[in-house]
C-alpha positions as CSV (number, residue, x, y, z in Angstrom):
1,X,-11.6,84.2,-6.3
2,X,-8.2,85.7,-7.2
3,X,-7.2,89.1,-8.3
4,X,-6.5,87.9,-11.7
5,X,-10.0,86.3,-12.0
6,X,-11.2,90.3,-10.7
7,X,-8.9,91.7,-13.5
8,X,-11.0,89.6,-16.0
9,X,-13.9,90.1,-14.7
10,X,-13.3,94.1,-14.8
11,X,-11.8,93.9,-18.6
12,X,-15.3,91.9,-19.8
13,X,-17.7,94.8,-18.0
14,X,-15.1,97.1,-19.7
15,X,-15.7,95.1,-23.1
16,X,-19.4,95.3,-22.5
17,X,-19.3,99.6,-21.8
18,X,-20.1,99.0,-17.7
19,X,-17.0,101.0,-16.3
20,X,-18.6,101.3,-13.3
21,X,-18.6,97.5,-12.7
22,X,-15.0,97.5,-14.0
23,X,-13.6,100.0,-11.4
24,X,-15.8,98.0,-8.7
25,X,-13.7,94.5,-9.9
26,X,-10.6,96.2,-10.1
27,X,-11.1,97.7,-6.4
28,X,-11.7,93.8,-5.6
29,X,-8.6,92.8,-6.9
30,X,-6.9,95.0,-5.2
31,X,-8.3,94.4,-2.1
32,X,-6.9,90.6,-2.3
33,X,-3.8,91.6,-3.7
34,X,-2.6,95.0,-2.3
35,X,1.1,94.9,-3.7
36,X,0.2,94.4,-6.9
37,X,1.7,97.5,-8.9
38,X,-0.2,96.3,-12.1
39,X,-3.6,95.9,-11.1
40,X,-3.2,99.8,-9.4
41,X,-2.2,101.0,-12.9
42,X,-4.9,99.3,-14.8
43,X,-7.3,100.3,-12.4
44,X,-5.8,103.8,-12.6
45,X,-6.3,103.9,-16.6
46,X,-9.8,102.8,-16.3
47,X,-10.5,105.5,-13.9
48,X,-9.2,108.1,-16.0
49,X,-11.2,107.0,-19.0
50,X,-14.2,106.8,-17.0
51,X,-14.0,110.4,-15.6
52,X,-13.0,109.3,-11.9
53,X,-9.0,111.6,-12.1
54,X,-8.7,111.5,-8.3
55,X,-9.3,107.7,-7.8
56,X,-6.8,107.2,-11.1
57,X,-4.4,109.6,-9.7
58,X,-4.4,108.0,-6.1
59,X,-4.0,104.2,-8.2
60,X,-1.3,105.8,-10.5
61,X,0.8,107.2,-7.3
62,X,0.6,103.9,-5.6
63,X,1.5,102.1,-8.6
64,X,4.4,104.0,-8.7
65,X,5.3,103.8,-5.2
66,X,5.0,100.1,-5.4
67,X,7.3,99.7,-8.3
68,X,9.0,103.4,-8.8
69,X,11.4,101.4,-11.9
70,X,8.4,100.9,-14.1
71,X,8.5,103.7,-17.1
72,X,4.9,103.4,-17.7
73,X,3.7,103.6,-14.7
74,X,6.2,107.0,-14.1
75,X,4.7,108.3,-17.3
76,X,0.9,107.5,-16.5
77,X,1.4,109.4,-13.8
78,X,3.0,112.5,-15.5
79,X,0.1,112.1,-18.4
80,X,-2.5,112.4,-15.1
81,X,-0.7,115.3,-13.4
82,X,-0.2,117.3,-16.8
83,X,-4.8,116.9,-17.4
84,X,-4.7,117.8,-13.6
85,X,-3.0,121.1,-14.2
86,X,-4.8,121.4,-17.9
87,X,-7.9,121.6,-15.9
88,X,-7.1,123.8,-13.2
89,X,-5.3,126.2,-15.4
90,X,-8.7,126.4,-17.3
91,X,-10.8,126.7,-14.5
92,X,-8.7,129.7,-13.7
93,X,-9.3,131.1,-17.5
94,X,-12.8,131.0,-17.2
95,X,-13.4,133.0,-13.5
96,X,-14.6,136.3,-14.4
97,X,-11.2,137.6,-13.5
98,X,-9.2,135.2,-15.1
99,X,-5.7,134.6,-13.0
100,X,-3.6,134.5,-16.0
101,X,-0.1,134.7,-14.5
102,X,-0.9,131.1,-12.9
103,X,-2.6,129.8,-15.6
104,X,0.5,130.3,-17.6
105,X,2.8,128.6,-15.0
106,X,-0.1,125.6,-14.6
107,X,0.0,125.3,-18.4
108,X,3.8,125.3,-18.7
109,X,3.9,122.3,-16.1
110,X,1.5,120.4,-18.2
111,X,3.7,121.0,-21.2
112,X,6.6,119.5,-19.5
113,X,4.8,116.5,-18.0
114,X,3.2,115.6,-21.5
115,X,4.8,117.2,-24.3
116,X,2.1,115.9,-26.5
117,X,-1.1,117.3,-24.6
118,X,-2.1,119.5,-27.5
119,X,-5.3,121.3,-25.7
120,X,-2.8,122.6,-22.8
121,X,-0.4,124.1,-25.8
122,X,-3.9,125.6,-27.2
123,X,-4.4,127.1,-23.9
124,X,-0.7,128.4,-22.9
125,X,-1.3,129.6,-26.1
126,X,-4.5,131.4,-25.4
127,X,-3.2,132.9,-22.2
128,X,0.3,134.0,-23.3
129,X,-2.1,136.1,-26.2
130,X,-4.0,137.6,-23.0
131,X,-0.8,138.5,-21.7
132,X,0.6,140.7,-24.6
133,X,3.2,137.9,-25.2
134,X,2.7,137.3,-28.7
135,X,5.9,135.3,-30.0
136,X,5.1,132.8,-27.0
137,X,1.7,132.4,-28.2
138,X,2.4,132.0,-31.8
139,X,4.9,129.4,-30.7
140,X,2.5,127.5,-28.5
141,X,-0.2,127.8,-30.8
142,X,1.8,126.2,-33.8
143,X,3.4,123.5,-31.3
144,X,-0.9,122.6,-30.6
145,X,-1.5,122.5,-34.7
146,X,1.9,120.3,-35.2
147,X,0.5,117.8,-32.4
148,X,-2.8,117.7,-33.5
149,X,-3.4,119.3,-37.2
150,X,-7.3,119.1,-36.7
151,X,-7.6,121.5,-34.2
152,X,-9.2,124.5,-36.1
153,X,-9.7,126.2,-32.9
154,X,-5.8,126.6,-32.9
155,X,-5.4,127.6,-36.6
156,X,-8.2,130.4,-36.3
157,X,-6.2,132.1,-33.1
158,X,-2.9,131.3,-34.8
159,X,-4.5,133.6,-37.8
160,X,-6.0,136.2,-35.4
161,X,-2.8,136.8,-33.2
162,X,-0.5,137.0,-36.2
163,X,-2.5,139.4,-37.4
164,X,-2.8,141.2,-33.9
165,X,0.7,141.4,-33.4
166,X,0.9,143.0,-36.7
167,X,-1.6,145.7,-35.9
168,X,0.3,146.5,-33.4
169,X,3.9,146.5,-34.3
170,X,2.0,148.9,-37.3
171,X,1.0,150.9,-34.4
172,X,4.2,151.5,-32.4
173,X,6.3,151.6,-35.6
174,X,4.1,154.8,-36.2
175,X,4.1,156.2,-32.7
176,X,7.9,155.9,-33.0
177,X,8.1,158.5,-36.5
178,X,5.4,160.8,-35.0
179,X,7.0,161.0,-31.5
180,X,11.3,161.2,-32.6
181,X,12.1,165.0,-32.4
182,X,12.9,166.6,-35.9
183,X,16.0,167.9,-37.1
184,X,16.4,171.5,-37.6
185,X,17.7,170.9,-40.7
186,X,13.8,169.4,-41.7
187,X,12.4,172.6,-40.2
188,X,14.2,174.4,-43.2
189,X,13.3,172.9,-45.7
């Protein structure tokens, strides 16, 4: 048997839902063909559909080391590194004490690896809000709603934190009049 007969044989248990037996026929074909830059990057995309990201990072890096000129392979690779820092930047949200700052530089990676990864916009998002930095948020929030106009999650925060900022420029506008010294001349009158 060749690699190419492995390829097929992964793509029909692929057909028939067993992606299991379709990463175990890709890791054949790789086995008989180790320089084969394609069968790492198929093998890589079946991984990441099938929830395995270290095995389809490992098969996306070597696929790109084998053949560093192919642009889909490059940008696989950036698509699996940007959900790699999605995911950890999450994580970090959800500890009890939530490491924002890092989340925020995570998510910002992710952004620039995959400019179209909605959910890590919805997060930046999310954390530039916990961080008081409401223009960024807005922005990030509205960049997840342009990418992906169902995600209601994004046009409920986009709502809250417009109206959060509001509350609060209300509220420093009128710490501002109550805390500017008067003018004797509005003591007189």
């Amino acid at each position: 048997m060749n690699g190419d007969a492995c390829i097929r044989l992964a793509y029909d248990a692929i057909f028939q839902g067993d992606f299991e037996a379709a990463v175990h026929w890709f890791g054949q074909a790789l086995e008989l063909e180790p320089d084969n830059a394609e069968y790492y990057f198929r093998a890589s995309i079946t991984c990441a559909r099938s929830g395995k990201a270290n095995q389809a990072m490992t098969y996306a890096h070597k696929a790109v080391e084998l053949n560093p000129d192919d642009r889909s392979y490059r940008l696989h690779l950036k698509m699996l590194q940007a959900r790699e820092r999605f995911a950890e930047a999450r994580q970090l949200l959800s500890q009890a004490e939530p490491d924002v700052g890092r989340s925020v530089f995570l998510l910002q990676e992710a952004v620039q690896l995959d400019p179209l990864l909605a959910q890590a916009r919805l997060l930046l998002g999310i954390a530039y809000r916990a961080q008081g930095e409401y223009r960024q948020a807005l922005e990030s929030l509205r960049d997840a709603l342009q990418l992906d106009p169902g995600l209601e999650e994004a046009r409920r925060l986009l709502r809250e934190t417009r109206a959060e900022r509001r509350r609060l420029l209300k509220v420093r506008v009128q710490k501002v009049r109550f805390s500017a010294p008067r003018r004797l001349d509005e003591d007189r009158e």
